[in-house]
N, C-alpha and C positions, 0 to 999 in steps of 0.2 A: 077795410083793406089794411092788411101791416104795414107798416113804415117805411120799411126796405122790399115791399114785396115784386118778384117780376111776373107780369101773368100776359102768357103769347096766347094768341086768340084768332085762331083761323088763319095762321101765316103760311101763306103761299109764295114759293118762289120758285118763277120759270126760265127755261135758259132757252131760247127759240119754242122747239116742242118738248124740251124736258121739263117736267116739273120735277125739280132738286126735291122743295119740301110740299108737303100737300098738306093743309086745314092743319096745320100743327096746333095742337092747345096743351100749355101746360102753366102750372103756375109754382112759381118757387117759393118760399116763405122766409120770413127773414131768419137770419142762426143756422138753416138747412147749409149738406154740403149735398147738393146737388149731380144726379150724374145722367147723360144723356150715352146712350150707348147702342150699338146695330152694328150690322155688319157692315165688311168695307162699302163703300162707294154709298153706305146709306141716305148722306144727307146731314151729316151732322153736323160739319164745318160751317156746310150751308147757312144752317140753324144760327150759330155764334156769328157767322158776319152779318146776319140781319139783324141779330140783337146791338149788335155795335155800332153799326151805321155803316159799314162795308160794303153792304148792299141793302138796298129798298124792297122790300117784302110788295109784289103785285096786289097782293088782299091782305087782311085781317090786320092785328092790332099787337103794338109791341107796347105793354105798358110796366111801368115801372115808376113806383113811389105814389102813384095816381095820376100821372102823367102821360102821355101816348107821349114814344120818341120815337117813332116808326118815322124816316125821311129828316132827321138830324144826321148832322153831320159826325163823324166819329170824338170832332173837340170835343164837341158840346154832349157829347155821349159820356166820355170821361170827367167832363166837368163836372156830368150829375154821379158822379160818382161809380161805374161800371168802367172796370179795366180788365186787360185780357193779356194774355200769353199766346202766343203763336208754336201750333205746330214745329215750324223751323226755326231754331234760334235765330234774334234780332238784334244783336249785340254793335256796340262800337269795337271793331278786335281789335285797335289801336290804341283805346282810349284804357285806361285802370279800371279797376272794379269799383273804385271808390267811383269814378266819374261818369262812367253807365249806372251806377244809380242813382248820381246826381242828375241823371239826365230826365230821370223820372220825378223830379222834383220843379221841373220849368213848368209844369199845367198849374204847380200851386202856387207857383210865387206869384204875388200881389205888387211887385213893385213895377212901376212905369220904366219904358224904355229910359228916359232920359234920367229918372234916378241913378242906373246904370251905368250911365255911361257919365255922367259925376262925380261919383259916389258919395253920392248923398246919404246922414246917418241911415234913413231908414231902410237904403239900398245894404247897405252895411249888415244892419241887424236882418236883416231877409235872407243873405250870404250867411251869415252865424248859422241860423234858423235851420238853412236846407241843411247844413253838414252838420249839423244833429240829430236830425230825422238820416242821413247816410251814415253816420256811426250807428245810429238805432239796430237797423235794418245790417250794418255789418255783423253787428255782435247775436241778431236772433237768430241770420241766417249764417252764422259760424264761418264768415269770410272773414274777420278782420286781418286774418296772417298774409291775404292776400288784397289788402287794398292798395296797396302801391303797382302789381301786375297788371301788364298787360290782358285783356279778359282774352284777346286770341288764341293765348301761351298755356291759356288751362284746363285740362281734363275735361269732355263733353258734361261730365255730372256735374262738375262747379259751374262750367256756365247754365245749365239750370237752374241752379241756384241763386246766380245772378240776375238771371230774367225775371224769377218771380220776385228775389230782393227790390230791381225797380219798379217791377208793380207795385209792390206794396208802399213804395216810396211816395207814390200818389196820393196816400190815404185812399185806398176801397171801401165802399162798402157791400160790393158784388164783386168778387175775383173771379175771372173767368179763363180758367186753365185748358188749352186745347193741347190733349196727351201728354200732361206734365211727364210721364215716368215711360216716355220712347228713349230708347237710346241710354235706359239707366241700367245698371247691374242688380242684383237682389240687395245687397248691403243698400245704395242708394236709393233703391223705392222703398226699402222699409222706411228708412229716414226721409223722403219725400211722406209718406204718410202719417208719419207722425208731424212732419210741419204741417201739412195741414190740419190737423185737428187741433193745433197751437193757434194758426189764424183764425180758425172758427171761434177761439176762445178769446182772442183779441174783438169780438164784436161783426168779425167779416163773413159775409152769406159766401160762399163757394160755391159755383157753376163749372162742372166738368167732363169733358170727355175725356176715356181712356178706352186702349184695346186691353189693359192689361186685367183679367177677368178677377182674380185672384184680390189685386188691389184696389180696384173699384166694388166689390164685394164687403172690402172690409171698411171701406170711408164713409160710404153714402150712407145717405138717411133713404133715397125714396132715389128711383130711377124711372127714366120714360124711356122705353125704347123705339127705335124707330128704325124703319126697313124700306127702302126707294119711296125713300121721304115721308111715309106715314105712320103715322102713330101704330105701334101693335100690341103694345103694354106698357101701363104704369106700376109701378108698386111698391115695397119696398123688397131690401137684397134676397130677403127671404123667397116673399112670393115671387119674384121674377123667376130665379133658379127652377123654380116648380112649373113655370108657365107652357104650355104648350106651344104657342103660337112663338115664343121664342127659342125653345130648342131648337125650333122647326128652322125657323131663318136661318140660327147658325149653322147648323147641321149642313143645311143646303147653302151655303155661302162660303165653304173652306176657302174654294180657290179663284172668289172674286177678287177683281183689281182695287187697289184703295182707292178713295177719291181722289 
């Protein structure tokens, strides 16, 4: 098994009598950018909140790094290193952009409550520590003009950019972006895909859904698609496009409701 690898293994999740997802199996590898994709109402959110601890998959096996974390809590999901992006922006709108992605820096500080509230040296050097890692993250994700702003005050594309900036203020090493590039312009997805291929070069595996066909076409390495919760192809962009069994679902799914 690779280092960073995630392999779901017969993940069922039901909601009364729905089954969301059914015997899902796939396995990510580490360096992939990964992309999960189907029509609306598929099941694919589904999918990322049982990778994360949002919800408890009824069957099968959520492993990562060689570890089952199927029934951990979402901490201790991010602890081992798997962080996500939310469909709807998740922002402080009050707080600066420097300070929503400091915010994504409290899972890694090591210092004790009561260093804290002391300020004791080591509490000290921990405070330096995060606001180098939020300059980091200001300058690759091209905020710094706006780190004194309000994040509420700014353009729906920069706070994208915000979002994934405190992701990655965590140290990832699975970024899991659910529809990075809703709500973007073409100027801004093209630059939303070229960051990511920037974090993949940083060392980070990429786990994503998008409806944007065009764009997910051009990032992934390998896709699974799935259709009221089941698997109906794997492959890469190439072979997908060719697939029958997935023209078929889109075709016939124009004017499903999203999930």
């Amino acid at each position: 098994m690779g280092r960073n690898e995630l392999i779901l293994k017969d993940v069922t999740k039901r909601f009364g009598g729905l089954t969301a997802v059914d015997a899902l199996n796939l396995k990510v590898t580490e360096g992939q950018i990964y992309g999960i994709i189907g029509p609306n109402g598929a099941g694919k959110t589904t999918v990322f909140n049982c990778i994360t601890g949002i919800y408890e998959s009824e069957e099968g096996s959520v492993n990562w790094r060689g570890e089952e974390i199927r029934g951990m809590t979402p901490y201790q999901i991010v602890d081992r290193g798997i962080v996500r992006t939310f469909q709807t922006i998740r922002l402080f709108s009050q707080m600066s952009v420097a300070e929503n992605i400091m915010s994504g820096r409290h899972i890694k500080s090591k210092q004790k409550l009561w260093n804290g509230i002391f300020h004791t040296p080591s509490s000290r050097r921990d405070e330096l520590e995060n606001w180098k890692k939020v300059e980091e993250q200001l300058d690759f994700f091209k905020l710094s003009e706006f780190a004194a702003v309000p994040t509420g005050s700014l353009p729906y594309g920069i706070q994208r950019r915000v979002e994934m900036a405190r992701a990655m203020a965590v140290e990832p090493t699975l970024l899991i972006l659910d529809e990075p590039a809703a709500g973007l312009n073409d100027k801004e997805t093209l630059e939303l895909l070229e960051t990511i291929f920037k974090i993949r070069d940083r060392g980070v595996t990429v786990l994503l859904i998008e409806h944007d066909m065009d764009m997910v076409m051009e990032v992934t390495d390998y896709l699974t698609v799935i259709n009221f919760g089941k698997q109906i192809a794997e492959g890469t962009p190439e072979e997908i496009q060719k697939n029958p069994a997935v023209i078929e679902a889109y075709l016939g799914s124009e004017d499903d409701d999203d999930e």
